[in-house]
LUMLODO-614909 format. One line per 2 residues: their letters; for each residue z, y, x of C-alpha. Coordinates in steps of 0.02 Angstrom, whole numbers, plus 50000, padded with zeros to 5 digits. Layout:
# residues N
a) Z,Y,X; ...
***
This chain:
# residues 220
xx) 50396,50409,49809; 50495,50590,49855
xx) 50329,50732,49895; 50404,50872,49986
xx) 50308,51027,49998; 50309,51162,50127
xx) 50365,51142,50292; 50494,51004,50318
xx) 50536,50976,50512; 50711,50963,50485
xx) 50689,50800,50391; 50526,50735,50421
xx) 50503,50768,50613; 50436,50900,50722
xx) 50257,50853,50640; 50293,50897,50451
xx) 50237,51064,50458; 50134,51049,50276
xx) 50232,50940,50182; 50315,50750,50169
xx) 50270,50599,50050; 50434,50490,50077
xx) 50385,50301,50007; 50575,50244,49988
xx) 50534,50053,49987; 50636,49906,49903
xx) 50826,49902,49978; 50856,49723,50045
xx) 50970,49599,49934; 51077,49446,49977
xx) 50983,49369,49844; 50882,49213,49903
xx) 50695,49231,49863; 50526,49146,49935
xx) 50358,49227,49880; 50180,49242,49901
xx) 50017,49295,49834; 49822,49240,49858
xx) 49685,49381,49809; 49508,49397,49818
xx) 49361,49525,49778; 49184,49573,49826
xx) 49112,49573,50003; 49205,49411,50048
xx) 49369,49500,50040; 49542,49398,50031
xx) 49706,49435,50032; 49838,49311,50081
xx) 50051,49310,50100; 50221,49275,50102
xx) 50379,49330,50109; 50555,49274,50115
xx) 50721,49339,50081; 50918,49267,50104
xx) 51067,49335,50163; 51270,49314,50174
xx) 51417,49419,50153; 51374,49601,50219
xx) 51187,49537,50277; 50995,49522,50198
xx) 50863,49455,50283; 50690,49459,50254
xx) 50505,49436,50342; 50350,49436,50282
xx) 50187,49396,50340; 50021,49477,50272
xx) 49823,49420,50306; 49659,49537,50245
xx) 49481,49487,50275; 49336,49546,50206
xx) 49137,49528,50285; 49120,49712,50236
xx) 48946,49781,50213; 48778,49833,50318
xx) 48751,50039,50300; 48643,50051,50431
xx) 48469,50064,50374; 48397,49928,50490
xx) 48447,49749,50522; 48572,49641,50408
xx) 48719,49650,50510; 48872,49652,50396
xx) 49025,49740,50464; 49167,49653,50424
xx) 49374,49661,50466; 49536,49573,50473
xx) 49714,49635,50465; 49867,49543,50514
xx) 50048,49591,50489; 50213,49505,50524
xx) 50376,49597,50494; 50548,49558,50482
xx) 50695,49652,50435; 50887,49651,50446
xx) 51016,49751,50331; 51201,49780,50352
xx) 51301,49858,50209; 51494,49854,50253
xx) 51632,49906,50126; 51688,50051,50232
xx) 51554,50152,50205; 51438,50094,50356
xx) 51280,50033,50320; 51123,49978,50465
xx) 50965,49923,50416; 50833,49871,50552
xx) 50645,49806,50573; 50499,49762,50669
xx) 50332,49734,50624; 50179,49689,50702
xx) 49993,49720,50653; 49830,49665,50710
xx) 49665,49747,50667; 49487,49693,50712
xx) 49354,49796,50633; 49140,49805,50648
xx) 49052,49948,50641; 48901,50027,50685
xx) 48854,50158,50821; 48737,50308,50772
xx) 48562,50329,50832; 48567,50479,50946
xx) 48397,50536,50903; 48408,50535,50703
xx) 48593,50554,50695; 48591,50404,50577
xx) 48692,50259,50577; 48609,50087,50687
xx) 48661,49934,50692; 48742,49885,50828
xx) 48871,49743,50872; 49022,49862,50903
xx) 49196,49820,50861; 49362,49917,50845
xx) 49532,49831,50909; 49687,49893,50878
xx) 49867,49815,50915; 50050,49904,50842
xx) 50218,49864,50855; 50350,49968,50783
xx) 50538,49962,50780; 50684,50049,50694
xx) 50847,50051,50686; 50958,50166,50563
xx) 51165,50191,50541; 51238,50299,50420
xx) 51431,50306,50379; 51514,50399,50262
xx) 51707,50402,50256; 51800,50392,50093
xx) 51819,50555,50007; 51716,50630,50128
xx) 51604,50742,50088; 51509,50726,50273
xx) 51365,50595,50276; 51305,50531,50453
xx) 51150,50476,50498; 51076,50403,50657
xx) 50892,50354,50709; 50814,50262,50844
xx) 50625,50225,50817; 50496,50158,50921
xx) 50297,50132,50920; 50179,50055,51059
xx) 50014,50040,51013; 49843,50004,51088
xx) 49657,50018,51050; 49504,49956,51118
xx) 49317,49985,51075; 49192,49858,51129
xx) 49016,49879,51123; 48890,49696,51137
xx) 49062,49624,51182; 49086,49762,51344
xx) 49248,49880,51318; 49191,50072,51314
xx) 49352,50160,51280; 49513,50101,51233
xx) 49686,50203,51229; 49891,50144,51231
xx) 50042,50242,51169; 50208,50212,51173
xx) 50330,50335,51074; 50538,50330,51080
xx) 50635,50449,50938; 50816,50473,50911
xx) 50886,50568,50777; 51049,50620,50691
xx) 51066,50715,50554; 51236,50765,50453
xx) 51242,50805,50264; 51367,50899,50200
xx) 51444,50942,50005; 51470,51109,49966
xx) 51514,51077,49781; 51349,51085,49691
xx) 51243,51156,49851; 51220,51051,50022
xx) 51192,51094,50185; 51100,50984,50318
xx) 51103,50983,50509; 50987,50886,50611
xx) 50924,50859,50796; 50792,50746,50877
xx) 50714,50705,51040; 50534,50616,51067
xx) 50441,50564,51205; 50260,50494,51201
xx) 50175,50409,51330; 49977,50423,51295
xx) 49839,50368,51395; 49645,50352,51396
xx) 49530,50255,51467; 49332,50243,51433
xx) 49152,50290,51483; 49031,50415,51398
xx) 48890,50513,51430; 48972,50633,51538
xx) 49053,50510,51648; 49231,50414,51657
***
């Protein structure tokens, strides 16, 4: 885990204006491996997966799949509604690591959410329970080349990332609001050596696609 205070745009994005936490997760082997895990807890909560990993020559492989439930709990001072959720996520993910200095790594995932919760009583501001539920679909991409020549003290690095998500909020099974994004960012950056000090260069471009859709008091 790499925390970088201060602003940190150049790296992190146009959005890192108060700091970065970088999780650097496991690099991808060749190694062949097939896992999985079973948890559970209080409130009816479970935790189920698996996972696989192969690969061949310059290659790794992996997915995964991932499944949280729990019934959750009632704070709203009337009725015995619990509000429970579920979380679903399938990812796979592809590595290339060539001898020349070229590596690529790539991945999708895919989550699912489903979530209860209850509204708020307008006239005492207190939670009430209602039968409201939160959806929410994501799939991400990413794709990301680097190359670095022999001797070279020039690192290259290109991005290409992309995100569409959707959420919907339905109230006694009647959608009230929901909202869908799609985002596209490229990226390159160059790292150079200059003997023990190093200089970076970087660009990007993003473009969102947001929109909203919903009722309230006020009108559509």
């Amino acid at each position: 885990i790499e925390i970088g205070r201060g602003a940190q745009s150049t790296l992190g994005g146009t959005d890192a204006i108060g700091g970065v936490v970088n999780i650097i997760t496991r690099g991808q082997t060749t190694d062949q491996s097939i896992g999985g895990y079973a948890e559970a807890g209080s409130f009816g909560t479970t935790n189920l997966g698996a996972n696989v990993q192969s690969g061949t020559g310059d290659w790794a492989l992996s997915a995964g799949v991932d499944r949280q439930d729990t019934d959750g709990a009632n704070i709203s001072r009337t009725g015995d509604e619990d509000d429970g959720a579920t979380l679903t996520t399938v990812s796979i993910g592809a590595d290339y690591d060539a001898d020349n200095g070229f590596t690529l790594a790539s991945g999708l995932r895919y989550t699912d959410a489903e979530s209860a919760f209850d509204g708020v009583d307008f006239s005492t501001g207190l939670p009430s329970d209602t039968n409201s539920i939160g959806e929410t679909e994501n799939l991400t991409a990413h794709l990301v080349g680097t190359w670095q020549g022999a001797n070279s003290d020039m690192k290259h690095r290109g991005t290409l990332r992309w995100f569409d998500g959707s959420n919907e909020t339905l109230v006694d099974g009647a959608s009230t609001g929901s909202t869908d994004s799609d985002r596209l960012t490229l990226g390159y950056q160059l790292d150079i050596a200059l003997g023990d000090n190093g200089l970076t260069l970087a660009a990007e471009h993003e473009a969102t696609d947001f929109s909203l859709r919903g009722l309230n008091i006020f009108g559509d």
